[in-house]
mmCIF file of the N, C-alpha and C atoms, coordinates in Angstrom:
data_MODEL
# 
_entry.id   MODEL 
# 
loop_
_atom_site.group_PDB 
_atom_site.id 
_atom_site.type_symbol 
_atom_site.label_atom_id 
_atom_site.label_alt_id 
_atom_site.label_comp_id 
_atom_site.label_asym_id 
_atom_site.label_entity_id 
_atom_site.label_seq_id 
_atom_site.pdbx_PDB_ins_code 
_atom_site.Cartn_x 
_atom_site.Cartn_y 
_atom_site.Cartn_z 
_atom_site.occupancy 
_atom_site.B_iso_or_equiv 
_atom_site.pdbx_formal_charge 
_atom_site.auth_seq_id 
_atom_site.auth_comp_id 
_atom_site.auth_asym_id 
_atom_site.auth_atom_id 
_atom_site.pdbx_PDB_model_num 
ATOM 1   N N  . UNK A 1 1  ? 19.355 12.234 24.535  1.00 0.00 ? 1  UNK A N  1 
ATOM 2   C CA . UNK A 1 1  ? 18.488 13.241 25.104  1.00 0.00 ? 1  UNK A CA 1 
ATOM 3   C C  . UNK A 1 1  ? 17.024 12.811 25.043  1.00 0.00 ? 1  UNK A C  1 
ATOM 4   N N  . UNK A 1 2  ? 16.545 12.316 24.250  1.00 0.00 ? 2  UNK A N  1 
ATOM 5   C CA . UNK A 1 2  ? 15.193 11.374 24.221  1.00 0.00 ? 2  UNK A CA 1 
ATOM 6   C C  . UNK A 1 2  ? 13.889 12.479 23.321  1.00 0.00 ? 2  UNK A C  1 
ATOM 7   N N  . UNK A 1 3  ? 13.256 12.464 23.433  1.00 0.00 ? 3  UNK A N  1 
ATOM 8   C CA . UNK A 1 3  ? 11.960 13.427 22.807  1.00 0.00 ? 3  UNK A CA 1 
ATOM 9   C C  . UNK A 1 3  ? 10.754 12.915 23.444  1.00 0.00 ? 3  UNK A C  1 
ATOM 10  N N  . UNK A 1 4  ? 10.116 13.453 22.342  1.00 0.00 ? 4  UNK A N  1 
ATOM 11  C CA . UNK A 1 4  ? 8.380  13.702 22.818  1.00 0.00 ? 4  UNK A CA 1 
ATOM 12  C C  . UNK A 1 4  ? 7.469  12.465 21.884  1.00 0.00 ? 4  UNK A C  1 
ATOM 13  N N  . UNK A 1 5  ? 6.370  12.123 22.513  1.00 0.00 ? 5  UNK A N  1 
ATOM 14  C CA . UNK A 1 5  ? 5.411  11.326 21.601  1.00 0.00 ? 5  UNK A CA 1 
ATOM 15  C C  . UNK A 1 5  ? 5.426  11.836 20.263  1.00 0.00 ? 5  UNK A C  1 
ATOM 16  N N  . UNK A 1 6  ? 5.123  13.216 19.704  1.00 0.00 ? 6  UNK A N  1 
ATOM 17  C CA . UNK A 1 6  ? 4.380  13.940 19.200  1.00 0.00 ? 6  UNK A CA 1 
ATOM 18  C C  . UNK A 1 6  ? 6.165  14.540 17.827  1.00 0.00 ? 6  UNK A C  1 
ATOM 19  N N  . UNK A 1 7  ? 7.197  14.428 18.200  1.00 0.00 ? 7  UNK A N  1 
ATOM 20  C CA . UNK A 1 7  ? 8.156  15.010 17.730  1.00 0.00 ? 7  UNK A CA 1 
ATOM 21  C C  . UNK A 1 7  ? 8.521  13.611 16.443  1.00 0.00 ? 7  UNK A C  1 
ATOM 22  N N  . UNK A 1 8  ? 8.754  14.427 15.472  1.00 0.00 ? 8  UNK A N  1 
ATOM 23  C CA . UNK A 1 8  ? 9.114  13.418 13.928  1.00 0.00 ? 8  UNK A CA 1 
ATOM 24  C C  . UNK A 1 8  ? 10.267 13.130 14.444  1.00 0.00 ? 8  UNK A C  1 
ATOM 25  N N  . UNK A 1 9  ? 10.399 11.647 14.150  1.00 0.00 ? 9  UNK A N  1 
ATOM 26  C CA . UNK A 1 9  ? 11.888 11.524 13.704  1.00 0.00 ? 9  UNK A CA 1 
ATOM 27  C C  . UNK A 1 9  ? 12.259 10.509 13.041  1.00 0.00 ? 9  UNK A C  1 
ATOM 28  N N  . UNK A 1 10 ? 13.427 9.701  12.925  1.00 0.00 ? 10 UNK A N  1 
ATOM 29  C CA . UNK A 1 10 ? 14.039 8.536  12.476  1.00 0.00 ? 10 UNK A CA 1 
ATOM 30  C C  . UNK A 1 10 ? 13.800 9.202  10.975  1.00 0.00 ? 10 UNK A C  1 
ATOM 31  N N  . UNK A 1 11 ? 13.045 8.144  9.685   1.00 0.00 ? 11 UNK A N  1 
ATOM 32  C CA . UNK A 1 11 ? 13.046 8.738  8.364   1.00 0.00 ? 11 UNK A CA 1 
ATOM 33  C C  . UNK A 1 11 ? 11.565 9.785  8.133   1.00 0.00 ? 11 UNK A C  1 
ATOM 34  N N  . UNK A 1 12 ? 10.939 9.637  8.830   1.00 0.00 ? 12 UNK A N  1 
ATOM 35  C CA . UNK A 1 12 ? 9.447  10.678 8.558   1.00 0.00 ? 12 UNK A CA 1 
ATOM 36  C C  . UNK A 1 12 ? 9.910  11.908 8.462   1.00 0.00 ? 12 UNK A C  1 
ATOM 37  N N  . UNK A 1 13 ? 10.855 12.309 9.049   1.00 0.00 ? 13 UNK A N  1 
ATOM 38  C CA . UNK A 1 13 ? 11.337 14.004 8.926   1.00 0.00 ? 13 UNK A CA 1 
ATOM 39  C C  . UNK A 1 13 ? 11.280 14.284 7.698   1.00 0.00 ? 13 UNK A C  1 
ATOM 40  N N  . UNK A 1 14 ? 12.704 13.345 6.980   1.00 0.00 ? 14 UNK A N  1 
ATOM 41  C CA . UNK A 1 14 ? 12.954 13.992 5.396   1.00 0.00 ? 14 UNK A CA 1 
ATOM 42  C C  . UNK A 1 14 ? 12.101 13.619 4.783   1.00 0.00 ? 14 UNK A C  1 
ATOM 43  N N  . UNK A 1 15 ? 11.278 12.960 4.543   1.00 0.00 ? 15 UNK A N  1 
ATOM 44  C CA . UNK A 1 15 ? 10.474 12.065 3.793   1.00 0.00 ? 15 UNK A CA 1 
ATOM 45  C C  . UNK A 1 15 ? 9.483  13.224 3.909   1.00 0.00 ? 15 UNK A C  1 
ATOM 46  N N  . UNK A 1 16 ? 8.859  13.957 4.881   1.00 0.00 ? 16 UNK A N  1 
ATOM 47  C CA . UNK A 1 16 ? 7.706  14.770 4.567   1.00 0.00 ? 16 UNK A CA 1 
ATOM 48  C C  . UNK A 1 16 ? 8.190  16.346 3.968   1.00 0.00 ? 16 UNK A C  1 
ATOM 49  N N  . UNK A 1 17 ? 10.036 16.291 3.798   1.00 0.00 ? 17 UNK A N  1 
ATOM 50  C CA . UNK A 1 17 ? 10.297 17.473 2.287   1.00 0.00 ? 17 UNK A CA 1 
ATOM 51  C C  . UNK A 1 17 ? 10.258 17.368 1.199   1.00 0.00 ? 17 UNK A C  1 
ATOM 52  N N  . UNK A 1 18 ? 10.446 15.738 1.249   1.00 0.00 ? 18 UNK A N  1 
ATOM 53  C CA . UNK A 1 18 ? 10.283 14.942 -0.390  1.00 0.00 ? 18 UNK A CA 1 
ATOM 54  C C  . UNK A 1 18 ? 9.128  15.291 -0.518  1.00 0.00 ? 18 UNK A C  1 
ATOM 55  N N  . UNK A 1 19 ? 7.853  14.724 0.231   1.00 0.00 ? 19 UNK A N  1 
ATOM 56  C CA . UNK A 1 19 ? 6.715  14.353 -0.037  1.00 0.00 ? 19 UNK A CA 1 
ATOM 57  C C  . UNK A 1 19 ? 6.283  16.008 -0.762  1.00 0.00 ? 19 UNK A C  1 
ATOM 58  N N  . UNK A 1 20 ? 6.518  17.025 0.041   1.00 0.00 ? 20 UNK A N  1 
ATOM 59  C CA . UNK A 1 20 ? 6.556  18.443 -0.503  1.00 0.00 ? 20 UNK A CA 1 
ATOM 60  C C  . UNK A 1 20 ? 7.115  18.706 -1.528  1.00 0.00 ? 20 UNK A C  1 
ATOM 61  N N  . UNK A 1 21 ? 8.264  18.820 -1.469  1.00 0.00 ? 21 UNK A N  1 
ATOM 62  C CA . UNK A 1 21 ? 8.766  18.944 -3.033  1.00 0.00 ? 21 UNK A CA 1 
ATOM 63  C C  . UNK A 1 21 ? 8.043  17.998 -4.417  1.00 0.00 ? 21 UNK A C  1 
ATOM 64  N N  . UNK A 1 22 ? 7.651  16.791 -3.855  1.00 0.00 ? 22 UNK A N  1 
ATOM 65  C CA . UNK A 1 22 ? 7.234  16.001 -4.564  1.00 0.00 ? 22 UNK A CA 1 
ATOM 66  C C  . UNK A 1 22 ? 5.754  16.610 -5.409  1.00 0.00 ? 22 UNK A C  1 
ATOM 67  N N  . UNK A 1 23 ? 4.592  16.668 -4.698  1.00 0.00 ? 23 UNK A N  1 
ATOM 68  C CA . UNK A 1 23 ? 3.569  17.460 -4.678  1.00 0.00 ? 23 UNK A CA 1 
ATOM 69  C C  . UNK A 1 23 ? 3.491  18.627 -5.174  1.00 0.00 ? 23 UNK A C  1 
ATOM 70  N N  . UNK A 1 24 ? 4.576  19.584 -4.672  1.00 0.00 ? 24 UNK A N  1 
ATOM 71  C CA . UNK A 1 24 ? 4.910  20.749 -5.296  1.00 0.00 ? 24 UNK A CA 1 
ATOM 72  C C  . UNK A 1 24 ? 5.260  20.473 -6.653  1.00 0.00 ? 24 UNK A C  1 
ATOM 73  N N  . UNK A 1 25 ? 5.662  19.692 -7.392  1.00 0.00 ? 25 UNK A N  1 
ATOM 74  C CA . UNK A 1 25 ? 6.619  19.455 -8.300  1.00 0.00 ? 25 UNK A CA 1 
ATOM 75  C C  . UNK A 1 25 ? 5.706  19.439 -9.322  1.00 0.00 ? 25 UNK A C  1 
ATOM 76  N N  . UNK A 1 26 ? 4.942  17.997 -9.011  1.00 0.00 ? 26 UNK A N  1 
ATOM 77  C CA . UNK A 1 26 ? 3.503  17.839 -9.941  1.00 0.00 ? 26 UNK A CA 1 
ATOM 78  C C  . UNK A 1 26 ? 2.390  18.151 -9.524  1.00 0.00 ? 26 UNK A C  1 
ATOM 79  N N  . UNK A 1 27 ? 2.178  19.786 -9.160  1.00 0.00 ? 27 UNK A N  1 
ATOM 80  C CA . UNK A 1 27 ? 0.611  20.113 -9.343  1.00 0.00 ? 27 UNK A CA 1 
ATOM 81  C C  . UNK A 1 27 ? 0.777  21.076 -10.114 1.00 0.00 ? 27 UNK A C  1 
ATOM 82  N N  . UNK A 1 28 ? -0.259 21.104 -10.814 1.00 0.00 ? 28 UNK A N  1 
ATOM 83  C CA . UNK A 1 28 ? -0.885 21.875 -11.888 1.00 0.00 ? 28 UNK A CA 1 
ATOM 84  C C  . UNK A 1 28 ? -1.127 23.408 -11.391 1.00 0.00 ? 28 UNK A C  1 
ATOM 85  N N  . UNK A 1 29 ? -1.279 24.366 -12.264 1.00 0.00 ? 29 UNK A N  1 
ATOM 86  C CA . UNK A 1 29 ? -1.784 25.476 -11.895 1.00 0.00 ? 29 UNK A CA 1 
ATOM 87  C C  . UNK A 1 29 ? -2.914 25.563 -10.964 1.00 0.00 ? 29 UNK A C  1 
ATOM 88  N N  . UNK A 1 30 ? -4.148 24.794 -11.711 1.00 0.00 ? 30 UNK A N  1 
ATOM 89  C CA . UNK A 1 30 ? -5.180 24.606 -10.944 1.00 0.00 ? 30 UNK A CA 1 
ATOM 90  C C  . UNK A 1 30 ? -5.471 23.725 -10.066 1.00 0.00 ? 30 UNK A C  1 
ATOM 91  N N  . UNK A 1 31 ? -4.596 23.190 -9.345  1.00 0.00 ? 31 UNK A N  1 
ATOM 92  C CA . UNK A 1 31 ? -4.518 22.698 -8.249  1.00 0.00 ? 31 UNK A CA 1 
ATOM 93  C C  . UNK A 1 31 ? -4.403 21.012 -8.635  1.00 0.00 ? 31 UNK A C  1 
ATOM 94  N N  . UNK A 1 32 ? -4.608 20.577 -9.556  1.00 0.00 ? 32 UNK A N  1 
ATOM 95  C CA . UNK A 1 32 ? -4.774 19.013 -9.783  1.00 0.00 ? 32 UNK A CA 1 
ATOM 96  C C  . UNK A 1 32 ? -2.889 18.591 -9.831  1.00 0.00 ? 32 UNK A C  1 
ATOM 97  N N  . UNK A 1 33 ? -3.318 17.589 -9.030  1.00 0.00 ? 33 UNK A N  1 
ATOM 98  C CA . UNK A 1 33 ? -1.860 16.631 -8.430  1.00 0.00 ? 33 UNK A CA 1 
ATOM 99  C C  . UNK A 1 33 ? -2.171 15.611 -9.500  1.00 0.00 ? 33 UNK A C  1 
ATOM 100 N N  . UNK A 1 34 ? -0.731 14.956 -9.915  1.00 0.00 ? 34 UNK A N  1 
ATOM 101 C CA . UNK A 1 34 ? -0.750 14.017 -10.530 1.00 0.00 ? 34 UNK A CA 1 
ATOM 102 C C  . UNK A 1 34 ? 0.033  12.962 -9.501  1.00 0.00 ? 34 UNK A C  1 
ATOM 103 N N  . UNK A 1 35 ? -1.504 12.231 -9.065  1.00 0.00 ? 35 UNK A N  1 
ATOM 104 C CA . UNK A 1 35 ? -1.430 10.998 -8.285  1.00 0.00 ? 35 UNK A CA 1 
ATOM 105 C C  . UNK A 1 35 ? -0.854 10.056 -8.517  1.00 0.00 ? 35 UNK A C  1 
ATOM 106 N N  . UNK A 1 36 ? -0.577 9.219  -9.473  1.00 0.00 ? 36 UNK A N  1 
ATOM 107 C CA . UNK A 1 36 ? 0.167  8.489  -10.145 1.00 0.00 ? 36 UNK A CA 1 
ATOM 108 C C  . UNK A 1 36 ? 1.573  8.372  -9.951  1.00 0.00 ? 36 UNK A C  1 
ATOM 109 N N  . UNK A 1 37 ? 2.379  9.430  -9.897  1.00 0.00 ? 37 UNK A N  1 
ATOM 110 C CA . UNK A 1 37 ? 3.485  9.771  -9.480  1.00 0.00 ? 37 UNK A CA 1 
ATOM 111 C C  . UNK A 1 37 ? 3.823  9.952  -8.507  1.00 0.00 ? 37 UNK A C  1 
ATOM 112 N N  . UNK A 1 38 ? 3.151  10.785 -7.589  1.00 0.00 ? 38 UNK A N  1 
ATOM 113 C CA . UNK A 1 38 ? 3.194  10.564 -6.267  1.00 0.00 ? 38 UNK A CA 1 
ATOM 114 C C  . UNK A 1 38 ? 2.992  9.543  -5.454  1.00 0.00 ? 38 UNK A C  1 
ATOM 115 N N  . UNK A 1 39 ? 2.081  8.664  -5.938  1.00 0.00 ? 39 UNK A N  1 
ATOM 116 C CA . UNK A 1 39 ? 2.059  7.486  -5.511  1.00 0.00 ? 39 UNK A CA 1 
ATOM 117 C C  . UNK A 1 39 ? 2.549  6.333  -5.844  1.00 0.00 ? 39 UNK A C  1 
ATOM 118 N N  . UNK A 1 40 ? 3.457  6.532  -6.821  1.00 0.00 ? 40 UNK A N  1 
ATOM 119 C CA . UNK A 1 40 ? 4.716  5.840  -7.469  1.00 0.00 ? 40 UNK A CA 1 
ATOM 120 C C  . UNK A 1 40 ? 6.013  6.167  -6.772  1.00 0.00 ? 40 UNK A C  1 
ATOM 121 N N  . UNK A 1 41 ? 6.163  7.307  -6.506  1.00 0.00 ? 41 UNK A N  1 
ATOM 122 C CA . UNK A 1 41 ? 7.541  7.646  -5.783  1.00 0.00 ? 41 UNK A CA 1 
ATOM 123 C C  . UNK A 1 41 ? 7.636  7.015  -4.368  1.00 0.00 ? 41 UNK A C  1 
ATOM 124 N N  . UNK A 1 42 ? 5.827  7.284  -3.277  1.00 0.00 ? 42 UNK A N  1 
ATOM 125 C CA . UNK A 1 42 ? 5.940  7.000  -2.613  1.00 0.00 ? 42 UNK A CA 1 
ATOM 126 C C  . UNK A 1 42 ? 6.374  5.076  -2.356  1.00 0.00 ? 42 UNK A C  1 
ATOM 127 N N  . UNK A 1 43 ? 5.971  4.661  -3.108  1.00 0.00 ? 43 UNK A N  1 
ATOM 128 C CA . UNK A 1 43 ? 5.935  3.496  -3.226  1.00 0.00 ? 43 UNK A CA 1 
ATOM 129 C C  . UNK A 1 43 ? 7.599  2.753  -3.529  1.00 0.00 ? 43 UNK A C  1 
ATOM 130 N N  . UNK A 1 44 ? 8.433  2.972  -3.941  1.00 0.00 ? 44 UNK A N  1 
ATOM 131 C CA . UNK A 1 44 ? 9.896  2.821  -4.481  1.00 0.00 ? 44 UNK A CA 1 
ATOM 132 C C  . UNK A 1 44 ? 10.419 3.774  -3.747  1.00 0.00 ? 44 UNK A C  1 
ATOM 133 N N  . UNK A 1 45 ? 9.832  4.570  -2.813  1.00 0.00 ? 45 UNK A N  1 
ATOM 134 C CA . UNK A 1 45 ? 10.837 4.924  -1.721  1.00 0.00 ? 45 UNK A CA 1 
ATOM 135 C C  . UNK A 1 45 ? 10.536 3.645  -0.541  1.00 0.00 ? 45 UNK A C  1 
ATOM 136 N N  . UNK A 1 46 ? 9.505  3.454  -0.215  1.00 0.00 ? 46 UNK A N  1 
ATOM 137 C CA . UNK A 1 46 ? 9.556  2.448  0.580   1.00 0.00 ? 46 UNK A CA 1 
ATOM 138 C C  . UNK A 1 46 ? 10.056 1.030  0.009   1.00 0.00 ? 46 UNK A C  1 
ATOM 139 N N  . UNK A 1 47 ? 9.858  0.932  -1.089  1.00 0.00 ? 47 UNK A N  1 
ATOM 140 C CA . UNK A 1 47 ? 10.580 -0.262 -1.618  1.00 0.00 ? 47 UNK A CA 1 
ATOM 141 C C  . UNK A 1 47 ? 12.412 -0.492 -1.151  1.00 0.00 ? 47 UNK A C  1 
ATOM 142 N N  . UNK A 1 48 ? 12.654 0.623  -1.515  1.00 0.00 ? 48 UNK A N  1 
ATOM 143 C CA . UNK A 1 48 ? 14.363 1.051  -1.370  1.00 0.00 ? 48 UNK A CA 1 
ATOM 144 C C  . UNK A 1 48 ? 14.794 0.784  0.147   1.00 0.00 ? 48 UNK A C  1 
ATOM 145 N N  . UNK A 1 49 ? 13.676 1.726  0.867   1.00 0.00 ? 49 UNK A N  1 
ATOM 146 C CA . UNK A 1 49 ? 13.939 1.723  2.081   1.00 0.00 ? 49 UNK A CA 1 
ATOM 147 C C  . UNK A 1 49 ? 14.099 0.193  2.993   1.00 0.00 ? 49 UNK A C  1 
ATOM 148 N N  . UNK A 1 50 ? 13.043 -1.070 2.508   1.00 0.00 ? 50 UNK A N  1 
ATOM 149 C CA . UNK A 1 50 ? 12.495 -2.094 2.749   1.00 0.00 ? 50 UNK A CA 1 
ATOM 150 C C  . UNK A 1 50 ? 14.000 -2.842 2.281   1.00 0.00 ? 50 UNK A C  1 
ATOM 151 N N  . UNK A 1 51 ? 14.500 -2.601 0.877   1.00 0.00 ? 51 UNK A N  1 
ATOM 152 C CA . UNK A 1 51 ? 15.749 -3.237 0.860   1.00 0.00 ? 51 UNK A CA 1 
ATOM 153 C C  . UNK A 1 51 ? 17.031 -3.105 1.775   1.00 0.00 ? 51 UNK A C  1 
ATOM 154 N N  . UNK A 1 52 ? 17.184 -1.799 1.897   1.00 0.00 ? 52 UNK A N  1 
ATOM 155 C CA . UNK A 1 52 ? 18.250 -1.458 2.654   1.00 0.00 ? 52 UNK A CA 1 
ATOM 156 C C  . UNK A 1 52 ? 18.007 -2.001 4.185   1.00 0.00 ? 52 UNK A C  1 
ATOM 157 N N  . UNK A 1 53 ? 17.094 -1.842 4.312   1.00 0.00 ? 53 UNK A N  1 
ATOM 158 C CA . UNK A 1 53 ? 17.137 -2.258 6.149   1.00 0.00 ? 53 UNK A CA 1 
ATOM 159 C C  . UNK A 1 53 ? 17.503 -3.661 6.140   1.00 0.00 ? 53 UNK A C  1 
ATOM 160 N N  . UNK A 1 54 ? 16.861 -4.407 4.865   1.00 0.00 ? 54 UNK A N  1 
ATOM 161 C CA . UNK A 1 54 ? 17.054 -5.879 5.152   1.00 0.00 ? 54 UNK A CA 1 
ATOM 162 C C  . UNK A 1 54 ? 18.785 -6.329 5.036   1.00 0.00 ? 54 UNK A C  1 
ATOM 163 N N  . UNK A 1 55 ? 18.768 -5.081 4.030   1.00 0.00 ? 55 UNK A N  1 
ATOM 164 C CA . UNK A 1 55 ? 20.597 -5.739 3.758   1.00 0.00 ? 55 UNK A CA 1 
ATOM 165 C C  . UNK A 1 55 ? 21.501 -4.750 5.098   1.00 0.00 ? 55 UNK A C  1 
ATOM 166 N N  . UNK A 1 56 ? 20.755 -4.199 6.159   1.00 0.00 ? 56 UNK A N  1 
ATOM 167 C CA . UNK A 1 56 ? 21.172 -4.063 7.081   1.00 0.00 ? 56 UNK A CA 1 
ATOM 168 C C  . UNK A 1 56 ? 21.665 -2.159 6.768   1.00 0.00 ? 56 UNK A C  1 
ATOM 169 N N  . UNK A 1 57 ? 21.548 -1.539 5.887   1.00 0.00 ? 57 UNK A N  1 
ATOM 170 C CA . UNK A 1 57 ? 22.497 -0.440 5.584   1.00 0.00 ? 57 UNK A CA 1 
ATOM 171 C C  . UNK A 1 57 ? 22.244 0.309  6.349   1.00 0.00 ? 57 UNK A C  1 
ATOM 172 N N  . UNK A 1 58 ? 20.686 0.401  6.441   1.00 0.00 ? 58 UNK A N  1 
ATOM 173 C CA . UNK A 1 58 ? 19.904 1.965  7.549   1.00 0.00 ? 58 UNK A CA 1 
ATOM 174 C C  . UNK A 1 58 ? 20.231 1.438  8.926   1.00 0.00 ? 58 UNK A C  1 
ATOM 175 N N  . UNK A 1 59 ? 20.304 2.330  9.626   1.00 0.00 ? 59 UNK A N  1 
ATOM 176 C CA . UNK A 1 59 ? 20.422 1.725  10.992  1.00 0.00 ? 59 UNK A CA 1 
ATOM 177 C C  . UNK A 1 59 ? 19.251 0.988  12.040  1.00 0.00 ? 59 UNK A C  1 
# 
């Protein structure tokens, strides 16, 4: 059926509920994110992701 410029897809979809849940997960009452982690997760998700494509798994 095809889509739009502008429409998420392939892995960005789920990846921006993680990224939410993620964020959600570690912020503080007062609003402070713990960056570190978030930018650790993000990082070893793309790592994972970077393996699998090479060993062919993702499509």
């Amino acid at each position: 059926m095809g889509g739009t410029p502008s429409q998420i897809t392939g892995p960005t979809g789920p990846m921006t509920v993680v990224s939410a849940a993620i964020i959600g997960t570690h912020s503080s009452a007062t609003g402070e994110v713990n960056m570190a982690l978030i930018a650790g997760t993000f990082i070893l998700a793309g790592i994972f992701e970077s393996v699998l494509g090479l060993l062919r798994v993702l499509g």
